[in-house]
Structure formats: structure tokens, C-alpha cells
N, CA, C and O atoms as CSV, one atom per row, in Angstrom:
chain,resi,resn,atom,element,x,y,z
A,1,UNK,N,N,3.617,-11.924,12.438
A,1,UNK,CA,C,3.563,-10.499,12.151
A,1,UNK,C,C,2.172,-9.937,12.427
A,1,UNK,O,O,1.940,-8.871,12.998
A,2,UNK,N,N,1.229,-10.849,11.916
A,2,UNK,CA,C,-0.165,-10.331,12.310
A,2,UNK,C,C,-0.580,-9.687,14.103
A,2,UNK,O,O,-1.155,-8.700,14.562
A,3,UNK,N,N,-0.035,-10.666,14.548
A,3,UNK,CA,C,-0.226,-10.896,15.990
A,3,UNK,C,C,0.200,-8.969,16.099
A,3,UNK,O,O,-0.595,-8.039,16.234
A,4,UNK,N,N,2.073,-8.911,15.947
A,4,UNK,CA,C,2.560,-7.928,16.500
A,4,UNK,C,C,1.678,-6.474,15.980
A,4,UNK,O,O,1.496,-5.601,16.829
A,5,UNK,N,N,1.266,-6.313,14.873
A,5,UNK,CA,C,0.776,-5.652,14.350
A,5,UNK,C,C,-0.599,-5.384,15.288
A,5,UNK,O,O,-0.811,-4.313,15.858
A,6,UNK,N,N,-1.113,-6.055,15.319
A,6,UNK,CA,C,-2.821,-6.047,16.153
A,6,UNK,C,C,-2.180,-5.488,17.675
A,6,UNK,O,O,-2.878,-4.736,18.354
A,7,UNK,N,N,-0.996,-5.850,18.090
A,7,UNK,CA,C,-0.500,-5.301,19.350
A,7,UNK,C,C,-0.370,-3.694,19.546
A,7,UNK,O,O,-0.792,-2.873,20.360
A,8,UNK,N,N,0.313,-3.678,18.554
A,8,UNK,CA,C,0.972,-2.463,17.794
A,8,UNK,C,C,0.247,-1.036,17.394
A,8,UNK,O,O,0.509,0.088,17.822
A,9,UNK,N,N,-0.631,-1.396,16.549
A,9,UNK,CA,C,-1.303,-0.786,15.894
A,9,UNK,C,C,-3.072,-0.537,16.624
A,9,UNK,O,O,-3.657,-1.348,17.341
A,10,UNK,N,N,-3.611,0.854,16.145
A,10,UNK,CA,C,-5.068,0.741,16.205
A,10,UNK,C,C,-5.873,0.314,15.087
A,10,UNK,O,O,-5.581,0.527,13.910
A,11,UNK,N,N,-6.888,-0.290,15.495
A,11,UNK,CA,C,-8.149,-0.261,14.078
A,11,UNK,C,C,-7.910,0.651,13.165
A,11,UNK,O,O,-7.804,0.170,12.036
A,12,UNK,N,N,-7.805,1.607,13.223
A,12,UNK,CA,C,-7.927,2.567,12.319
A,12,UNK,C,C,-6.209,2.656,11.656
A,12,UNK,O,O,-6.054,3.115,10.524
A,13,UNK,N,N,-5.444,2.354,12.174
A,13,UNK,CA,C,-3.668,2.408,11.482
A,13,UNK,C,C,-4.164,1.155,11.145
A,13,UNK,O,O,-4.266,1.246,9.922
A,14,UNK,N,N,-4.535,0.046,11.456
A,14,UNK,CA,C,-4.284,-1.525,10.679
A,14,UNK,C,C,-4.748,-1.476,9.090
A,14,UNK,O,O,-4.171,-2.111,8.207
A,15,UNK,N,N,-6.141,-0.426,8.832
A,15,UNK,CA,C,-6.735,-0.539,8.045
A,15,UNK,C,C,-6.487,0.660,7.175
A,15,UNK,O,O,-7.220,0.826,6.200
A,16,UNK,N,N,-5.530,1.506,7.435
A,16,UNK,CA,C,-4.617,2.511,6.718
A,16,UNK,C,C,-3.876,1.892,6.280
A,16,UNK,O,O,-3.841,1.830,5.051
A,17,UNK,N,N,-2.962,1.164,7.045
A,17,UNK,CA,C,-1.554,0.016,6.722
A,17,UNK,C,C,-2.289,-0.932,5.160
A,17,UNK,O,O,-1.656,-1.159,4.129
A,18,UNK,N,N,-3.606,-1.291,5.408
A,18,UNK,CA,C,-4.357,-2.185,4.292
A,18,UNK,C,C,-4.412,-1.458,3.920
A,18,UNK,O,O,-3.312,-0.907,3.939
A,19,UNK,N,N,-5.514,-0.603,3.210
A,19,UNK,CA,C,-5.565,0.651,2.321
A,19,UNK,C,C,-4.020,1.289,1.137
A,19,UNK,O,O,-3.848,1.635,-0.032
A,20,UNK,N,N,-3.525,1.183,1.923
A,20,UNK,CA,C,-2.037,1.467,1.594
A,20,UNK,C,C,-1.428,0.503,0.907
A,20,UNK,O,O,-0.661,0.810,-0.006
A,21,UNK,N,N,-1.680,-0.875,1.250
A,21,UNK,CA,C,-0.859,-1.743,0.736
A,21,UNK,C,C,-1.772,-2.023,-0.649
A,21,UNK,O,O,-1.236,-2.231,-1.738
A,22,UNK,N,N,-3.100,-1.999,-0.469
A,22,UNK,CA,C,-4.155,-2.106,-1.921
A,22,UNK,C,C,-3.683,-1.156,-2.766
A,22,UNK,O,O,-3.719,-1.628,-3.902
A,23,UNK,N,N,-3.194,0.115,-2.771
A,23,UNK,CA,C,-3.043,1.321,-3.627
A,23,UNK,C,C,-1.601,0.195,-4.243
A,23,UNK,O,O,-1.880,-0.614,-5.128
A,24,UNK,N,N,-0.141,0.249,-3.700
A,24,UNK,CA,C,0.584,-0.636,-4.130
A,24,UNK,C,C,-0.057,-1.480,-4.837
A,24,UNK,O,O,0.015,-0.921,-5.931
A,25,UNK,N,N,-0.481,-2.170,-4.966
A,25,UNK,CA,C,-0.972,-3.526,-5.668
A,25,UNK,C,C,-1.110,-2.736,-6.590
A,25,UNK,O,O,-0.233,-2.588,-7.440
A,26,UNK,N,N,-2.494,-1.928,-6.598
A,26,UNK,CA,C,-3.037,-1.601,-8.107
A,26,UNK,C,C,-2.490,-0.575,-9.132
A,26,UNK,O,O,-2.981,-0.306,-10.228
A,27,UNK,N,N,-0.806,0.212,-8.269
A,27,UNK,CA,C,0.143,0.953,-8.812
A,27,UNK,C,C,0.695,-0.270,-9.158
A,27,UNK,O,O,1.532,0.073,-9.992
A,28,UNK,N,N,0.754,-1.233,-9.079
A,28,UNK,CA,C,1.545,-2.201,-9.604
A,28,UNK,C,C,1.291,-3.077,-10.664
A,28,UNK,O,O,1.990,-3.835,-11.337
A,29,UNK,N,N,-0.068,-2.727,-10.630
A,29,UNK,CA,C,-0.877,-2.683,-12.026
A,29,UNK,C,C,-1.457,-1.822,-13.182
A,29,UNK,O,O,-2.344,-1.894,-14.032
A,30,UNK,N,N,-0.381,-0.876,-12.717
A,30,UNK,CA,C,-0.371,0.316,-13.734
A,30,UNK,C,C,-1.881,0.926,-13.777
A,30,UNK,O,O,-2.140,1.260,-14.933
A,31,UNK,N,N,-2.800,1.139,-13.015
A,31,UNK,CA,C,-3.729,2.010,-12.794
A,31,UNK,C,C,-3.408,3.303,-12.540
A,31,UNK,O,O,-2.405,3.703,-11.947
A,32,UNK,N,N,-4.544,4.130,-13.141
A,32,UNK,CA,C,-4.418,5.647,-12.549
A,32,UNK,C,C,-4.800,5.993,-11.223
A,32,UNK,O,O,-5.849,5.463,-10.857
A,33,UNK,N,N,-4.231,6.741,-10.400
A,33,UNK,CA,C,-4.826,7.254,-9.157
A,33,UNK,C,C,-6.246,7.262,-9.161
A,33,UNK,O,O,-6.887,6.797,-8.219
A,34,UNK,N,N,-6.990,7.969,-10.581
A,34,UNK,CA,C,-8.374,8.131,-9.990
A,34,UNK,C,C,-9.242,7.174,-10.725
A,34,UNK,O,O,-10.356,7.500,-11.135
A,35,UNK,N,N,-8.589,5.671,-10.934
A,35,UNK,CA,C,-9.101,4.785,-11.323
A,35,UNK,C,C,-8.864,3.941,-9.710
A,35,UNK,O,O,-9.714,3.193,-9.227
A,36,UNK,N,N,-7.635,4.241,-9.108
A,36,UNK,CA,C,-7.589,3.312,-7.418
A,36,UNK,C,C,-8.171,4.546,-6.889
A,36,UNK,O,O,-7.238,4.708,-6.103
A,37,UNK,N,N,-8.630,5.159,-6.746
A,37,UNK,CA,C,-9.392,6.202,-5.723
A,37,UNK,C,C,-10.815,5.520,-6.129
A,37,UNK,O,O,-11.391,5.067,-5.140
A,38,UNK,N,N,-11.654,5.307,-7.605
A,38,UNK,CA,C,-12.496,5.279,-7.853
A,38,UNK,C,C,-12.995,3.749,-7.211
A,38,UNK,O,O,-14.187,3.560,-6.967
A,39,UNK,N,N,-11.954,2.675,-6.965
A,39,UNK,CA,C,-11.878,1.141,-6.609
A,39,UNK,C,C,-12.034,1.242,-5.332
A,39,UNK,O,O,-13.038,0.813,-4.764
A,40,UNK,N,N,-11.341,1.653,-4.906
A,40,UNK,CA,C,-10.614,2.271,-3.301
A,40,UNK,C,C,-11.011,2.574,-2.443
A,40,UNK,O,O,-11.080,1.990,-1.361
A,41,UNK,N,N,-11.566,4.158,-2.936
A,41,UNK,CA,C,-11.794,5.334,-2.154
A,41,UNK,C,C,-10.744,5.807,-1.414
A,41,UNK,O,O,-10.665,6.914,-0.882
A,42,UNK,N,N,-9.971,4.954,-1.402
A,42,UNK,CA,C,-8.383,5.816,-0.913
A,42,UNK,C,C,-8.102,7.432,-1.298
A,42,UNK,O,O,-8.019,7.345,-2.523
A,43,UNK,N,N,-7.945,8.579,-1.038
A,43,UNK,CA,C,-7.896,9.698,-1.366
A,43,UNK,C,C,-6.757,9.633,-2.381
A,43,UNK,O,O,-5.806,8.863,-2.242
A,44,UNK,N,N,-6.921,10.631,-3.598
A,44,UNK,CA,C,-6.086,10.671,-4.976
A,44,UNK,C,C,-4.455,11.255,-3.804
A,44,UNK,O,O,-3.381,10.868,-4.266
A,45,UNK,N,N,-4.344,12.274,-2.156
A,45,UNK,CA,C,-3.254,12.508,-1.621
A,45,UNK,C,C,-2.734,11.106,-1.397
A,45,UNK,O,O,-1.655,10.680,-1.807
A,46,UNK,N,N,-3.599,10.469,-0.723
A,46,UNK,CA,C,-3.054,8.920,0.218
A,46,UNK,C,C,-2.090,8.115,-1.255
A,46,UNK,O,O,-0.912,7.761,-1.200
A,47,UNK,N,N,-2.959,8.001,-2.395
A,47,UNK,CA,C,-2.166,7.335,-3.455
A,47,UNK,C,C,-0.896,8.131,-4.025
A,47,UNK,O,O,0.119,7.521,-4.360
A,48,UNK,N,N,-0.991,9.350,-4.107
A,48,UNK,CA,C,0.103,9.939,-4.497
A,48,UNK,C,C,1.327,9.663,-3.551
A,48,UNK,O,O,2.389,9.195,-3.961
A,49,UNK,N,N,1.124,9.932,-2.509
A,49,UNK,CA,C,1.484,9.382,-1.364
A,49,UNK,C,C,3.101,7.845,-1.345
A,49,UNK,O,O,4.262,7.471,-1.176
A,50,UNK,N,N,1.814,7.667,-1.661
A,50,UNK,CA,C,2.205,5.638,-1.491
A,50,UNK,C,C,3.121,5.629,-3.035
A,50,UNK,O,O,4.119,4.928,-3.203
A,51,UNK,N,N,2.620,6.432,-3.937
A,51,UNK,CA,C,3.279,6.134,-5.416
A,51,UNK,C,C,4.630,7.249,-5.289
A,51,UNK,O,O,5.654,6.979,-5.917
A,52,UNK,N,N,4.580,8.136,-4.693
A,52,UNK,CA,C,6.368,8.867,-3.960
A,52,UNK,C,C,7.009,7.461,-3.438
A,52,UNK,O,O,7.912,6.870,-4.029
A,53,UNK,N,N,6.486,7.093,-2.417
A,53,UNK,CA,C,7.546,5.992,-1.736
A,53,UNK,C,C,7.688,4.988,-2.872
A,53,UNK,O,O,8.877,4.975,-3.191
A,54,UNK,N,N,6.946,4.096,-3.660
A,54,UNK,CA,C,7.421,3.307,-4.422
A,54,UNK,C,C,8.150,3.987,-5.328
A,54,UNK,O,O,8.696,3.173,-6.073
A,55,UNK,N,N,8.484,5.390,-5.689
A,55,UNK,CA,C,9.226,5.745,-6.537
A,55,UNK,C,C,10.566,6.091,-5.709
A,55,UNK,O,O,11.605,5.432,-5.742
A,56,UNK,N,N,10.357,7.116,-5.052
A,56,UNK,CA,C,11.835,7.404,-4.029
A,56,UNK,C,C,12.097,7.376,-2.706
A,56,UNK,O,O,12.942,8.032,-2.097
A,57,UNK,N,N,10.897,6.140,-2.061
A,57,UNK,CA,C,11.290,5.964,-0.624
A,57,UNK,C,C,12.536,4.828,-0.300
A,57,UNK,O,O,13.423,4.538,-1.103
A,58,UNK,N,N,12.431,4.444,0.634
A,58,UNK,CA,C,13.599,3.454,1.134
A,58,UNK,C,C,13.420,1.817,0.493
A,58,UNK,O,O,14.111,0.811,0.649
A,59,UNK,N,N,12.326,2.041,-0.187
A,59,UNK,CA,C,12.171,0.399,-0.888
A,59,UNK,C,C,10.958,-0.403,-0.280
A,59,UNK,O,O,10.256,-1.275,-0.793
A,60,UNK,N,N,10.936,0.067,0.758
A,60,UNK,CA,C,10.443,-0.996,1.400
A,60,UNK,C,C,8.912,-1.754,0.686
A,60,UNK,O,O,8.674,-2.949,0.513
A,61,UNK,N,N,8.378,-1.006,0.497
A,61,UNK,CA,C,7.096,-1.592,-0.114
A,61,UNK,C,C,7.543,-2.404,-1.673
A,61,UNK,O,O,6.882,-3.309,-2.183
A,62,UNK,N,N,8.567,-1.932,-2.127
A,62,UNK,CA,C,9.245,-2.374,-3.466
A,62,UNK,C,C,9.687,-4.199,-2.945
A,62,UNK,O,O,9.573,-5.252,-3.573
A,63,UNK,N,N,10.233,-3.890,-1.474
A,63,UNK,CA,C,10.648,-5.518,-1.362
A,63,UNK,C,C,9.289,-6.299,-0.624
A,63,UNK,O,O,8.672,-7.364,-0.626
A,64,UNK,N,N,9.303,-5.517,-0.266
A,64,UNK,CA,C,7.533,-6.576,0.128
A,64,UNK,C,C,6.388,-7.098,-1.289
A,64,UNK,O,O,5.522,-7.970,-1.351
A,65,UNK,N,N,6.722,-6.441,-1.941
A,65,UNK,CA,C,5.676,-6.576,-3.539
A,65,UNK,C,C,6.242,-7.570,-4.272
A,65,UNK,O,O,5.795,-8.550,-4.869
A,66,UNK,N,N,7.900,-6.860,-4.008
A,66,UNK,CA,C,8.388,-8.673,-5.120
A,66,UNK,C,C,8.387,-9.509,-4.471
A,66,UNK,O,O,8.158,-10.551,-5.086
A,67,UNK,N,N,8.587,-9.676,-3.090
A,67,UNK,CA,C,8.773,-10.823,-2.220
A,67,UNK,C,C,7.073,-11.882,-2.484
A,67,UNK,O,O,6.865,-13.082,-2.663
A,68,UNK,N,N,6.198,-10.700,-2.383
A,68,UNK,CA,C,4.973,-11.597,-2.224
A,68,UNK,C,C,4.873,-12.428,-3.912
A,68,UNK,O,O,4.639,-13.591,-4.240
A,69,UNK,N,N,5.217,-11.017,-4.792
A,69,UNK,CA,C,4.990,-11.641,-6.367
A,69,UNK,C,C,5.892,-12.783,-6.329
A,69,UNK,O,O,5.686,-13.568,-7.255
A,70,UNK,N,N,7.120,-13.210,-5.290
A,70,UNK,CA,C,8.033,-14.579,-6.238
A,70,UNK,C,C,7.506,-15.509,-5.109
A,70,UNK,O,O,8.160,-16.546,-4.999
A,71,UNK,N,N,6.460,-15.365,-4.242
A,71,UNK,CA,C,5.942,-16.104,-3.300
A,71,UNK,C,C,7.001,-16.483,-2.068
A,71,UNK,O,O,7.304,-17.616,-1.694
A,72,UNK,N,N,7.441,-15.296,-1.584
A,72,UNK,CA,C,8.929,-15.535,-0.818
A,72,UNK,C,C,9.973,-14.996,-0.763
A,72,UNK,O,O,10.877,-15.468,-0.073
């Protein structure tokens, strides 16, 4: 996946794609936005953002989070 991604993607989307996936984590640790903005620097929009989709997007970040939490 790494590979396709580096194909795929620019510097700057790879490290949005990261950014993005850190906000998850630390919504997943019940932090406030401007406690992961303050960690982050991710913008309080970008987290609001990311915390819509874990609430009413298509899942996807929901199955990637448990997948990594049951190691699989």
C-alpha cells in the first residue's frame, strides 16, 4: 500500500492523508479539537472535518482504526 500511495499521491496529499489519520487516533482518544490542533497543528476545520466522517461518513476510517486496534 505504501508503494501505491507514494505513486499516487503528492508530498503534500501523503502528509494530509498522515495528518488526518493522527486527528483519528487522538478523536479516538477522546481529545478536544483544540487540544489535537494544539498537538497537531492540524486546523480546528481539518479536525472537525475528519470527526463528521468518523461520525457520518462511509466508515471507512472507523474500519481502518479497529482493524489496526485488533492488530488485523
Amino acid at each position: 500500500c505504501r508503494n501505491f500511495f507514494t505513486d499516487l499521491c503528492t508530498p503534500a496529499e501523503l502528509q494530509a492523508m498522515k495528518d488526518r489519520w493522527v486527528v483519528v487516533e487522538l478523536l479516538g482518544e477522546n481529545k478536544t479539537y483544540r487540544q489535537i490542533h494544539d498537538l497537531t497543528g492540524v486546523s480546528i476545520t481539518t479536525v472537525g472535518r475528519v470527526a463528521r466522517c468518523l461520525a457520518n461518513g462511509a466508515g471507512g476510517y472507523a474500519t481502518a482504526l479497529k482493524k489496526i486496534n485488533n492488530n488485523g
